[in-house]
C-alpha positions in Angstrom: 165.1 107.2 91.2 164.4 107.2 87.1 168.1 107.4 85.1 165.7 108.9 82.4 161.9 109.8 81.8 161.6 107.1 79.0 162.4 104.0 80.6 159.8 104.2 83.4 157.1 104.3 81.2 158.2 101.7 78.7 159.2 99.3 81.7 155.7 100.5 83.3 157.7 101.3 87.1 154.6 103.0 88.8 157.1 104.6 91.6 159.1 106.2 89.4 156.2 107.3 87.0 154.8 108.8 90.2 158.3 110.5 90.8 158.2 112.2 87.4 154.6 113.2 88.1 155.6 115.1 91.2 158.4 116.8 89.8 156.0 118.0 86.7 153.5 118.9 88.9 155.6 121.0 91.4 157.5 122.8 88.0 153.9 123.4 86.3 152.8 125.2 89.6 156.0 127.2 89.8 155.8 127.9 86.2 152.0 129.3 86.4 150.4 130.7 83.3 153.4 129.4 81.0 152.5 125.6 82.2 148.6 125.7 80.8 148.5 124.4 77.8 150.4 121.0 79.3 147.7 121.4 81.8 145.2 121.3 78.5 147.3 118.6 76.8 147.0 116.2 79.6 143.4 116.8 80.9 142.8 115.8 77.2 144.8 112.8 77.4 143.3 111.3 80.3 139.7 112.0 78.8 141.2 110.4 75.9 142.0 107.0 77.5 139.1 107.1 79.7 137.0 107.0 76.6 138.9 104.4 75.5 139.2 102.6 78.4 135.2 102.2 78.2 135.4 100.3 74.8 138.6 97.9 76.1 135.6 97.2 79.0 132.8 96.4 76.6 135.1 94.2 74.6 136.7 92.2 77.3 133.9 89.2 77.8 134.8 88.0 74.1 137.9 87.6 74.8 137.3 86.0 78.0 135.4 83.9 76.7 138.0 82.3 73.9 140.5 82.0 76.6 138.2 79.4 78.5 137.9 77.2 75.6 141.1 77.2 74.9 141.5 76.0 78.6 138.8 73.7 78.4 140.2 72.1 75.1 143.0 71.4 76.4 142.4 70.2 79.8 138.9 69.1 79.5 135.2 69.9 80.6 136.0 68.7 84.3 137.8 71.7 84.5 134.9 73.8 84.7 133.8 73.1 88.1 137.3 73.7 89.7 137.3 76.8 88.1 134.1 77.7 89.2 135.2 76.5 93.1 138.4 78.3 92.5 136.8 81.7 91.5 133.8 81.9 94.4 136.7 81.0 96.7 138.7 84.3 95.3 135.3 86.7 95.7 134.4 85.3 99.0 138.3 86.1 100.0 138.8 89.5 98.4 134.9 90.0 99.9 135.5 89.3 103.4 138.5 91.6 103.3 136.7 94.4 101.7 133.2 94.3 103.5 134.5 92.5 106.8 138.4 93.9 107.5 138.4 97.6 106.3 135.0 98.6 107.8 136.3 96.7 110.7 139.7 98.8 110.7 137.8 102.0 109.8 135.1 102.1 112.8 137.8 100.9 115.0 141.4 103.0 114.1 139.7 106.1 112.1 136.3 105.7 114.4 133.6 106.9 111.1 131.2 104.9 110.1 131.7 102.5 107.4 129.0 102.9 105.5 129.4 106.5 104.5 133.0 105.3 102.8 131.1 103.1 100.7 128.5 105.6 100.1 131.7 107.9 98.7 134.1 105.3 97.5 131.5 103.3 95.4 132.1 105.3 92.3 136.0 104.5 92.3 135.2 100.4 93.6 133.3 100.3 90.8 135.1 101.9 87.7 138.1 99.1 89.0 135.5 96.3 89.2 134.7 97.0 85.4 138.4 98.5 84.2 140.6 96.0 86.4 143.0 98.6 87.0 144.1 100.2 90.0 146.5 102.8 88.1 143.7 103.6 85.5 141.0 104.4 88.2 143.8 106.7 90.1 141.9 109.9 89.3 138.7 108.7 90.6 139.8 107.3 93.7 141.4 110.6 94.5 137.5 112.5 94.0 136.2 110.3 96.1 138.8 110.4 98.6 138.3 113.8 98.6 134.8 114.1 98.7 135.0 111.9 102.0 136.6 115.0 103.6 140.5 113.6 103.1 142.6 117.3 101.8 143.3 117.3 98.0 147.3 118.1 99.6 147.4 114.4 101.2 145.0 112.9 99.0 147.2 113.4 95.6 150.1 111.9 97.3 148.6 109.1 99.3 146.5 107.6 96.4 149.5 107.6 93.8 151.5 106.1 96.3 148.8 103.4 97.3 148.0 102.1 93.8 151.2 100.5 93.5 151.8 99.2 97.2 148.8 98.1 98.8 147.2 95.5 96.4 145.6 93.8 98.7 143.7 91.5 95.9 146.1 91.1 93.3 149.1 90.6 95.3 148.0 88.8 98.8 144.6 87.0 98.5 144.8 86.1 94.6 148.5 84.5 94.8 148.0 82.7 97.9 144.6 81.3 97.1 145.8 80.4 93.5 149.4 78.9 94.6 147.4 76.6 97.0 144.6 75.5 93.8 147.8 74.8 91.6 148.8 72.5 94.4 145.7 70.9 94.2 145.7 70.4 90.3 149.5 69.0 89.8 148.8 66.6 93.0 151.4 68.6 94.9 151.3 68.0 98.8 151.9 71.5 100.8 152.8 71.3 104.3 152.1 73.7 107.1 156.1 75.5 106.2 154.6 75.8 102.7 151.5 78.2 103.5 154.1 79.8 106.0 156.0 81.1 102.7 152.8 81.4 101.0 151.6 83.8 103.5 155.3 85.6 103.7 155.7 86.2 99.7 151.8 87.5 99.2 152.4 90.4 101.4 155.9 91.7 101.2 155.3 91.4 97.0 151.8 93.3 97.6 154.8 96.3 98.1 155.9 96.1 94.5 153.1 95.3 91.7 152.0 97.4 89.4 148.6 98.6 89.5 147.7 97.3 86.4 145.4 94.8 84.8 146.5 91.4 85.8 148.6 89.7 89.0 150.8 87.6 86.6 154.3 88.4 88.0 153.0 87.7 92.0 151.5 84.4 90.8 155.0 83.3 89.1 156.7 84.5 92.0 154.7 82.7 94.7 154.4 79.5 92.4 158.4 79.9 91.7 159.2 80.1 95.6 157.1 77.1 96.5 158.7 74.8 93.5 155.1 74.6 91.6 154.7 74.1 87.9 154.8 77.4 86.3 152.2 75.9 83.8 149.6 76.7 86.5 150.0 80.5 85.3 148.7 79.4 82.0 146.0 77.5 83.1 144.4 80.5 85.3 144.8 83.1 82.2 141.8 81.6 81.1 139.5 83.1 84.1 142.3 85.6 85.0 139.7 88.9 83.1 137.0 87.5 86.1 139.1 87.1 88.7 140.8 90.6 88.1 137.8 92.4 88.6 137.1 91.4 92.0 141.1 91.6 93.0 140.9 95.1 91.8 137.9 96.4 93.2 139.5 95.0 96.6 142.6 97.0 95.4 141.2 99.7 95.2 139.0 100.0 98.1 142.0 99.5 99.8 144.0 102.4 98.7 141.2 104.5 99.8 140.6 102.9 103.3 144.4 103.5 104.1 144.2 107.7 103.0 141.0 108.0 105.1 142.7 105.9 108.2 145.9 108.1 108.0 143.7 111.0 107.6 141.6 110.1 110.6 144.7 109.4 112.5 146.6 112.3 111.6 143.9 114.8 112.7 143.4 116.4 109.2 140.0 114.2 108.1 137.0 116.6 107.5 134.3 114.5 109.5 131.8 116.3 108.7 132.7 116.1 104.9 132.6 112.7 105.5 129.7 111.9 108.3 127.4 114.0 105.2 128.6 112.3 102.3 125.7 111.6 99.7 125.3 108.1 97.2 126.6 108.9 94.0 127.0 106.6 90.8 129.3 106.7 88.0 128.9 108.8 85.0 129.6 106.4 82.3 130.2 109.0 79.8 132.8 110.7 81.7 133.8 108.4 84.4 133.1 111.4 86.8 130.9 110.7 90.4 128.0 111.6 90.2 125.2 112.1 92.6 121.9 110.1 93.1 118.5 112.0 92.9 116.7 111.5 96.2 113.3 108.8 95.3 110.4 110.8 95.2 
């Protein structure tokens, strides 16, 4: 529960962001007419940030690229090729999860077939792939949500409430995999207790990280735990803008899996808004779905 409606936002706490969110929300509605032109102020907001949230995208190789020479300057060119091991090892993870385990869990708990969720979700997996941030692609993951036949009433709670506690990516596969390539770099010797607490620590802190770019207070957490050099946090920074994109897209597609298998199991999923669900891309320009002219 916020003390205030400053603090959240300068301490960037999601849940009670959310909180303040509802309670606006429910006052605009009971306040009607008189509550439009903060309805006006904040549609213009978000368009705001979404355009520049598009030029922070563009931008972001540069400076990916000065943070792996600083890396490689200080630890040397042989560091290349365990970064490279390290980051096919964190898409093949975060891949299995999202194109093995949810369409797994959605044809077998929801019973729909996984393709049409990535034929709806795509737009939203996408916009995180490229923006590496679950909480900035929140509005998009609630169209698509909704497009897939999940009711706007459900849909605006269960997405908020997702993009902070199911990270799937940045708090479970990322830290575990990287706590265990640390290992490996300081000549640290883990032991079959150690990936125990590994495993323990990446999901109950997937409950309580922000959806935002980055999985630097899971990493220091797990690495703190297990009694691993801190400096390994450092020494991933340098990829951490590659990485991020794949944890988030996992993220993401994760929040949206969850709605649709409450949904589903809950009895309120329109099935045939979601058995008829078309291919749609994103509009760049406005970061809106949008859908794909049939070939001719």
């Amino acid at each position: 529960m916020p003390t205030d409606v400053i603090t959240p936002f300068t301490e960037l706490n999601v849940l009670q962001i959310v909180f303040i969110a509802a309670v606006a929300g429910v006052a605009a509605l009971q306040l009607g007419e008189k509550a439009q032109p903060i309805l006006t102020l904040s549609q213009s907001v978000l368009e705001l940030l979404q355009k520049a949230l598009w030029w922070v995208i563009r931008l972001a190789p540069l400076g990916t690229l000065g943070l792996i020479g600083t890396a490689i300057a200080d630890y040397g060119w042989n560091l290349i090729g365990k970064y490279a091991t390290f980051t096919a090892d964190i898409y093949i993870g975060c891949a299995l999860v999202m194109f093995g385990v949810y369409p797994l869990l959605l044809a077998t708990v929801a019973k729909v077939n996984p393709l049409n969720f990535f034929k709806g979700a795509w737009p939203a997996i996408q916009l995180a792939f490229v923006s590496r941030s679950s909480v900035g692609t929140m509005p998009l993951t609630q169209k698509v949500t909704e497009r897939l036949g999940v009711p706007k009433e459900y849909a605006s709670f269960a997405v908020p409430f997702g993009s902070t506690t199911k990270m799937d990516g940045c708090a479970s596969i990322y830290p575990a995999i990287a706590a265990i390539f640390i290992a490996q770099i300081f000549d640290v010797n883990l032991g079959v207790g150690d990936y125990l607490l590994i495993a323990f620590v990446s999901v109950i802190g997937s409950a309580a990280t922000a959806g935002l770019t980055g999985a630097t207070v899971m990493l220091t957490l797990t690495l703190s735990t297990l009694g691993l050099p801190l400096e390994g946090v450092g020494l991933l920074m340098a990829i951490d803008p590659v990485l991020d994109m794949m944890r988030t897209a996992t993220n993401v597609a994760g929040q949206s899996v969850c709605t649709l298998l409450v949904a589903g199991r809950e009895g309120i999923l329109d099935r045939d808004a979601y058995n008829n669900v078309k291919s749609v891309d994103l509009d760049e320009k406005n970061a809106e779905p949008r859908t794909v002219p049939a070939a001719a």
